[in-house]
N, C-alpha and C positions, 0 to 999 in steps of 0.2 A: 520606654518602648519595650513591648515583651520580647525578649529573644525567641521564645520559639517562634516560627515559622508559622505564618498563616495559608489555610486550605486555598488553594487557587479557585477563584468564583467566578461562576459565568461572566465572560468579557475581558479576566484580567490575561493580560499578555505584554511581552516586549516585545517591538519592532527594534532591528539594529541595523544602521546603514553602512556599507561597505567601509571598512577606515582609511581614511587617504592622508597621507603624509603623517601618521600616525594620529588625526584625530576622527574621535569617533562621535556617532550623531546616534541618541536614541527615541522613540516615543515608548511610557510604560503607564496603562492605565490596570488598577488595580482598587479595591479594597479593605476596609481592616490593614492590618500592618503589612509593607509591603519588604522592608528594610530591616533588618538588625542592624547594630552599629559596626560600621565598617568605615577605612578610609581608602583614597584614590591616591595615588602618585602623578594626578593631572591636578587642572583650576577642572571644577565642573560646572558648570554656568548655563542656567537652565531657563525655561520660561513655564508658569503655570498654565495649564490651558483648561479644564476645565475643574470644581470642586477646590477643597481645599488642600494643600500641602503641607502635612505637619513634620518637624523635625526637631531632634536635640543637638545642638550645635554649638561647643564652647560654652557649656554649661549652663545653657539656657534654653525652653522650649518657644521656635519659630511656628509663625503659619503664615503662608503664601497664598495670594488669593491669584485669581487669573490676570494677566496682564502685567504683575508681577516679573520682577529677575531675580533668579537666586544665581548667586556668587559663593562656590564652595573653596576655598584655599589648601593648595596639596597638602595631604598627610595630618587633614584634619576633622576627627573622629564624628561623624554621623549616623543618621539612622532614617528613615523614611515613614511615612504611614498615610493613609486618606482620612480627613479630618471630620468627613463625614458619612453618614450612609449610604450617601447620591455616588461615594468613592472618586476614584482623582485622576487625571490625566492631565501627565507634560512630558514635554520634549527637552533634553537636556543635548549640551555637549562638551566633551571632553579633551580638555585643548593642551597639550602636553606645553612645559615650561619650555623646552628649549624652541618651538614653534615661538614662543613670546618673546623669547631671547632675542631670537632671529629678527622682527618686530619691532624690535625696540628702537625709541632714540637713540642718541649720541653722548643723552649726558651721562654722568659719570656714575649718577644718583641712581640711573635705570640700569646701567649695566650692571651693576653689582649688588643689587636685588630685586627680588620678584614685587610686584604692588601686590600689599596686601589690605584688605576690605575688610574691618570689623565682621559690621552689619551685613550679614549675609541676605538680604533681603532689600532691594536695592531700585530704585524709582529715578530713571536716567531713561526717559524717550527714548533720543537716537541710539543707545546701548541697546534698548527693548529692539529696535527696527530692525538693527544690524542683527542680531540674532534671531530675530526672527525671519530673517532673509539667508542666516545661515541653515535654522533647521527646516526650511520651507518644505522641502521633495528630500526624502529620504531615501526616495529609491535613485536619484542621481546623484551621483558627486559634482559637485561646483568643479567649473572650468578652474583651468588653471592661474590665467588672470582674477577670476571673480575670487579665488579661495585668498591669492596674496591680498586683495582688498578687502578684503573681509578679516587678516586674522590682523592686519592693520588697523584695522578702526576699532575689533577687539582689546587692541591692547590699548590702544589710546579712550577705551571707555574702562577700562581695567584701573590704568593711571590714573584718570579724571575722577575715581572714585575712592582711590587709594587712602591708608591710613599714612601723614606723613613722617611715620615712625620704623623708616626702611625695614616692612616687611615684617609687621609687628611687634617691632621693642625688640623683647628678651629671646625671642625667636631665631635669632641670626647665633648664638650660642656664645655672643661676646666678642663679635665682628663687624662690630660699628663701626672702628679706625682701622677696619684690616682689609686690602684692596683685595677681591677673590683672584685666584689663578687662573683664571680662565680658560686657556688654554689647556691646563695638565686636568682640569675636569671633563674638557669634552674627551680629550684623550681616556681618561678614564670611564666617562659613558661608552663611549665607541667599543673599549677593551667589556665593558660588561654587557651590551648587545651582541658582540660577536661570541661571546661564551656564557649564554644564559643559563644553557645547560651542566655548566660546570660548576665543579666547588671551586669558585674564585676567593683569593686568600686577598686578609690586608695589605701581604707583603708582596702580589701581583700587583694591586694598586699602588703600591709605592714604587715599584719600579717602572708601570706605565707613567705614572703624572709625579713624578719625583719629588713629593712632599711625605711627612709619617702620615703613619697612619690616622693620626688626631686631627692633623693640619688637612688630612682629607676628608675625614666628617664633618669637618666647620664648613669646608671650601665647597663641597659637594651641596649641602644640605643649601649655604645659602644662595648659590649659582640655581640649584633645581628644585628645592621644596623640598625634599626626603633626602632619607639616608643612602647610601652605595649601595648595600642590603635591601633594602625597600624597592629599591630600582630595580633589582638584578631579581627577585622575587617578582615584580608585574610584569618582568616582559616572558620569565615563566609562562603566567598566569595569560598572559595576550597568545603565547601559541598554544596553551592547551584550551581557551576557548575555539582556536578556529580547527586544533582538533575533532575536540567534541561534534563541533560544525559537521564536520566531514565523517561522521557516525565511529570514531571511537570510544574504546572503554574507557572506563575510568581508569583501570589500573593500567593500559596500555599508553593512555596519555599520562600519568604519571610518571613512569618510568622513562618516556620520552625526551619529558620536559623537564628534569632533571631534580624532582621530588623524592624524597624515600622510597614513599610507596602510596596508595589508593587513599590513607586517612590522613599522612600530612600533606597531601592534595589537595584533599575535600578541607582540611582544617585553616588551609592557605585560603583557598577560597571563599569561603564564607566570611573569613574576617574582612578582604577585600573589599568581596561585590556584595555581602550583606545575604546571601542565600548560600546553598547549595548547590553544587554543580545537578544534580538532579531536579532541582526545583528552576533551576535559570532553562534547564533547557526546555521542561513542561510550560514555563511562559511564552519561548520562543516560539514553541509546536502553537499553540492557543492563539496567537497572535495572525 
């Protein structure tokens, strides 16, 4: 995938739907490369609607045809593009770990890691329906009953299609006999939601969820998919997009949202969401 940046072409835009209970719904049609390589701190679990959907993903190049499910697994490096000249549209969404947590069975096996899906390209019907019944109307949020049934049956098509290698092998950093903490991670998500904006230290973390510091990148990473670092950088990144929303600057929002300054904002973002913050918001406007 070329890293530069392709010219936005008649038709390309993102739609984005209000995010409720932190997950977020999008439709993005575009052509030519729409993505650089960037990763999520969510699963992103998307449906092809029309064209083809080409990606690099775990060292190998995917293409999705319509009808299709793509399964992305947090903090795993991808890229985007339309596979052909007709260009591409789908609807993806963005379904944060602790939403699955929440979700999950009882046995021991789901608590203490996330399902993770090789093959990110994935042919499961009632998975296909239920998401498609999620991204239906973008301009509503699902009731409050229909959302609990819905991230329920999400996760139980998450499962059903899981690698049973808790969460990819070597992935978990050598915590295949190690029970997670549970508790001193959400404690520790919570401590890095309510200070996004700060330079939060290893040694805040240690004394929120009382483990070292190491004992908490093992426990963190395999409770939520990413690092405590990764974490504390996207919910940055989730209030300086609803900034920008709200027509601030770059540098205003950067200074905000607890960046340096305007370029390692823009440098955050890009790796992310795969654009620029000037380029995501020209899609928005287009759309």
């Amino acid at each position: 995938m070329c890293k530069q940046e392709a010219a936005l072409t008649q038709g390309d835009g993102i739609i984005e739907s209000p995010a409720l209970a932190g997950i977020e719904r999008i439709e993005a049609r575009f052509r030519g490369n729409g993505f650089s390589p960037h990763r999520h701190d969510t699963y992103a679990l998307g449906l092809t609607l029309s064209g083809v959907q080409t990606f690099q993903y775990r060292g190998a190049g995917r293409a999705s045809l319509p009808g299709n499910i793509i399964v992305l697994h947090p903090d795993e490096l991808h890229d985007g593009a339309a596979g052909t000249e007709q260009g591409l549209t789908y609807r993806m969404l963005y379904l944060p770990p602790e939403r699955l947590i929440e979700a999950t069975g009882a046995t021991a096996r789901q608590k203490d890691a996330l399902p993770f899906i090789p093959n990110p390209i994935v042919a499961d019907e009632d998975f296909r329906l239920c998401l498609a019944e999620a991204l239906d109307d973008l301009a509503a949020a699902p009731q409050e009953l229909l959302l609990d049934d819905l991230i329920t049956r999400i996760s139980a098509g998450l499962w059903r299609n899981a690698d049973d290698r808790r969460g990819g092998g070597s992935r978990d950093g050598g915590m295949a006999s190690e029970r997670v903490a549970r508790q001193a991670m959400l404690r520790c998500r919570d401590f890095l939601r309510e200070n996004f904006d700060a330079a939060v230290s290893s040694a805040d973390l240690e004394k929120v969820g009382g483990l070292d510091r190491y004992q908490t990148a093992r426990h963190f990473r395999k409770l939520f998919g990413t690092s405590p670092h990764r974490y504390l950088v996207m919910r940055r990144l989730d209030r300086a997009r609803h900034l920008l929303s709200e027509g601030e600057s770059l540098a205003q929002v950067a200074s905000e949202t607890g960046f340096a300054d305007q370029a390692h904002f823009t440098r955050h973002f890009k790796k992310t969401f795969g654009m620029t913050p000037g380029r995501w918001m020209a899609l928005k406007a287009s759309a």
